[in-house]
C-alpha positions as CSV (number, residue, x, y, z in Angstrom):
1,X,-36.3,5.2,78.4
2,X,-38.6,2.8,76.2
3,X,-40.2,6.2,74.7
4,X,-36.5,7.9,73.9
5,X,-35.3,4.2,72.3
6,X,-38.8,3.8,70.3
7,X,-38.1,7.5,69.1
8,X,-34.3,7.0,68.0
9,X,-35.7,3.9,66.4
10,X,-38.3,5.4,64.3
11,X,-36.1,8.7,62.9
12,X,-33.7,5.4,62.0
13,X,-36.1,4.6,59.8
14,X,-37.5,7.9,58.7
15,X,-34.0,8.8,56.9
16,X,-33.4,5.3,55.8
17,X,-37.0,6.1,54.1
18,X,-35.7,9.1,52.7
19,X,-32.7,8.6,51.4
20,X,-33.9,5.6,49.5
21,X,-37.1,7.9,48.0
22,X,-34.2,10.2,46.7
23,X,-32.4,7.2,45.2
24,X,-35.3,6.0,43.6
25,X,-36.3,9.1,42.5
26,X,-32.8,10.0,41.1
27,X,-32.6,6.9,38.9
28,X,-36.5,7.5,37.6
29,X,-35.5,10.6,36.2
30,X,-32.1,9.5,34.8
31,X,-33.3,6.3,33.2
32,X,-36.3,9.4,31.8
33,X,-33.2,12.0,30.4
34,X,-31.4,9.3,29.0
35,X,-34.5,8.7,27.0
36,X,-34.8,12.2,26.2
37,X,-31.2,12.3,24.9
38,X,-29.8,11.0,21.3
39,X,-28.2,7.7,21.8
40,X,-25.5,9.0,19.5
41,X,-24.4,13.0,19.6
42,X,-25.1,14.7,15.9
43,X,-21.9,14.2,13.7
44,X,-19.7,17.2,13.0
45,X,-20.0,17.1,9.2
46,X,-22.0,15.2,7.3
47,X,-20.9,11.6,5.6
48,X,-22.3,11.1,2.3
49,X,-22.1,6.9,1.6
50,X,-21.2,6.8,-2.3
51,X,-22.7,3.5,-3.9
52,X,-20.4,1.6,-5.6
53,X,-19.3,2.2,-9.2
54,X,-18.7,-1.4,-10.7
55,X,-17.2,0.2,-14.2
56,X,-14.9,2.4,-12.5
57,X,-13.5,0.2,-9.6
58,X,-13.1,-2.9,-12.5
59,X,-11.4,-0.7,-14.7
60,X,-7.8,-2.7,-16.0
61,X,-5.4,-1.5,-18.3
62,X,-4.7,-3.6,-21.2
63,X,-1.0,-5.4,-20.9
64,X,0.5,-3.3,-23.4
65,X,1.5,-5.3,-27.2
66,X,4.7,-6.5,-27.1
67,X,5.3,-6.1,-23.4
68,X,8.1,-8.9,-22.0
69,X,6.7,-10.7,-18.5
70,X,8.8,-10.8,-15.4
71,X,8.4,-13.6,-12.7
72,X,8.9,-12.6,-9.4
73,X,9.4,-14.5,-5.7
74,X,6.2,-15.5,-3.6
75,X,4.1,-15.4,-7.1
76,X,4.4,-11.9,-7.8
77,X,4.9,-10.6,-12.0
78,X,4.9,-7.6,-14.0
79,X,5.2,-6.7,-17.6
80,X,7.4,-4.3,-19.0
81,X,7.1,-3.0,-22.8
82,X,10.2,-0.7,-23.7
83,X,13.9,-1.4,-24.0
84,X,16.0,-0.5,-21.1
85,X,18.6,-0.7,-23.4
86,X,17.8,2.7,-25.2
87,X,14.3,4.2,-23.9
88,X,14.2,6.9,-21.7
89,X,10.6,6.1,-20.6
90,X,8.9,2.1,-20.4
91,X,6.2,1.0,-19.6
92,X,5.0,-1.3,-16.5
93,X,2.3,-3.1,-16.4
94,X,1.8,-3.5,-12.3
95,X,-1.5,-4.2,-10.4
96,X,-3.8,-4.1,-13.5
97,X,-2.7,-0.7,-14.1
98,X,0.0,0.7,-16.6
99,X,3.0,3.0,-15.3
100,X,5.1,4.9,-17.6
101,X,8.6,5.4,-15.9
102,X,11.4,7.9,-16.8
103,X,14.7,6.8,-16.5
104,X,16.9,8.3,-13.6
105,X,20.8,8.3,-14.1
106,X,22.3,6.0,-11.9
107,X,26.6,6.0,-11.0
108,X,26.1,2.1,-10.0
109,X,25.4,0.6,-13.6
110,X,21.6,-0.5,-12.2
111,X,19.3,0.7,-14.3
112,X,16.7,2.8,-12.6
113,X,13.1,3.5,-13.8
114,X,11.1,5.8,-11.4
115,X,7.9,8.2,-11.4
116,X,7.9,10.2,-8.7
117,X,3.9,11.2,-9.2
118,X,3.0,7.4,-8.7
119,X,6.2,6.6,-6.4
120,X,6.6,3.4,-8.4
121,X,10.4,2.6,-8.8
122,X,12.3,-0.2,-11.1
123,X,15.7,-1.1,-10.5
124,X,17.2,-3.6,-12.8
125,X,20.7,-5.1,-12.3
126,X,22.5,-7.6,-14.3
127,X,20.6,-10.5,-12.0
128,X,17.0,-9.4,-11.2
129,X,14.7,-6.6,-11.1
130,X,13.1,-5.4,-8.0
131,X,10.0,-3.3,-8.0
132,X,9.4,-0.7,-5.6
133,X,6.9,1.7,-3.9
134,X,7.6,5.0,-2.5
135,X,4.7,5.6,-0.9
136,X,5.1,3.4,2.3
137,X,8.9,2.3,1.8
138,X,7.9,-1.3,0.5
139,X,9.7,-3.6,-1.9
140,X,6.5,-4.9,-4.1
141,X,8.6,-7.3,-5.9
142,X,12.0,-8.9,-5.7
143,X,14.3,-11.4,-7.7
144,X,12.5,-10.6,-10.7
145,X,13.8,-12.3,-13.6
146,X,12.5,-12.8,-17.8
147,X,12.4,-16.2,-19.7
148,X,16.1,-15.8,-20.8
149,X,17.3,-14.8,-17.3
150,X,15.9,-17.6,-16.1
151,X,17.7,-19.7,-18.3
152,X,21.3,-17.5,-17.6
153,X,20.9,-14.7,-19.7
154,X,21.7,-11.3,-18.0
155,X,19.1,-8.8,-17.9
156,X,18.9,-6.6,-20.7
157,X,20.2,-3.2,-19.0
158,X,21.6,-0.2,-20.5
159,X,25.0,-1.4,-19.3
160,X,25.0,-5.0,-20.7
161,X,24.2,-3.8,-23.8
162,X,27.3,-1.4,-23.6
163,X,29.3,-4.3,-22.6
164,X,28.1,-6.6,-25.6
165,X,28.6,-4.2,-28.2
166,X,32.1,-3.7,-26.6
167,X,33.1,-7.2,-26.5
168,X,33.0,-8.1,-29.8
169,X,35.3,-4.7,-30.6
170,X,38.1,-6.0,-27.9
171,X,37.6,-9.0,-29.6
172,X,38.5,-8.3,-33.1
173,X,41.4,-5.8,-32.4
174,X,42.9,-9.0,-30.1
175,X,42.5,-11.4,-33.7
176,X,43.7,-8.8,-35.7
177,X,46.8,-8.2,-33.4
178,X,48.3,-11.9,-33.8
């Protein structure tokens, strides 16, 4: 009986001894691979990293001469050089950058500026200007207002200046009539 429990007892430990060697030896040569392997797998396509170009990236557009500046809420501004009363195409000076915008008719009375290359979109009514962008649905710029608007003036649309030059008409035929 001692010789059959000394015998179980020794191929107990004979596998134990062996299946640890194969663990050992399994990790040895996986720890040796991974060295062998790339840390990272080759890209796909190549990236080329451009250095910066200081000229180009810092390149401004002048505010165009004779432009009129527009405050907007939370600090925003733009500048806008044309007459909305009459121009088919102004200007807008927005971001450093200058954006000529045709005019798009409009059944409202707003006064609509918009460039559908840029996606940059004016809409003027009789008590602000809002600037948008079509690109990703944003309103850049609300309750946009000039000097004289700020003071009460109406914004100089196409339609207020319709309605001026009719006033004074109405007017006279009203003085002439008593």
């Amino acid at each position: 009986m001692k010789k059959l429990l000394i015998a179980a007892v020794i191929g107990a430990l004979s596998s134990t001894m062996m299946l640890a060697a194969t663990d050992a030896a399994a990790q040895t040569s996986s720890t040796t691979a991974k060295k062998a392997t790339p840390k990272k797998p080759a890209p796909k396509h190549r990236i080329i990293k451009r250095k910066a170009n200081p000229a180009k990236e810092a390149k401004v557009d002048p505010i165009p001469e004779g432009s009129e500046h527009w405050n907007c809420a939370e600090g925003m501004q733009f500048d806008l050089k044309g007459d909305m009363a009459r121009d088919q195409i102004v200007t807008v000076h927005w971001a450093n950058k200058n954006y000529n915008l045709p005019r798009q008719t409009t059944t409202t009375g707003a006064d609509r500026f918009h460039d559908a290359a840029t996606g940059l979109d004016l809409v003027v009514i009789p008590t602000k200007a809002m600037l948008f962008s079509d690109k990703d649905s944003s309103r850049l710029a609300d309750e946009c207002k000039t000097t004289a608007m700020q003071q009460g003036a109406p914004a100089p649309t196409q339609a207020n200046a319709l309605n001026r030059n009719a006033a004074p008409a109405a007017g006279a035929s009203a003085a002439s009539g008593q």
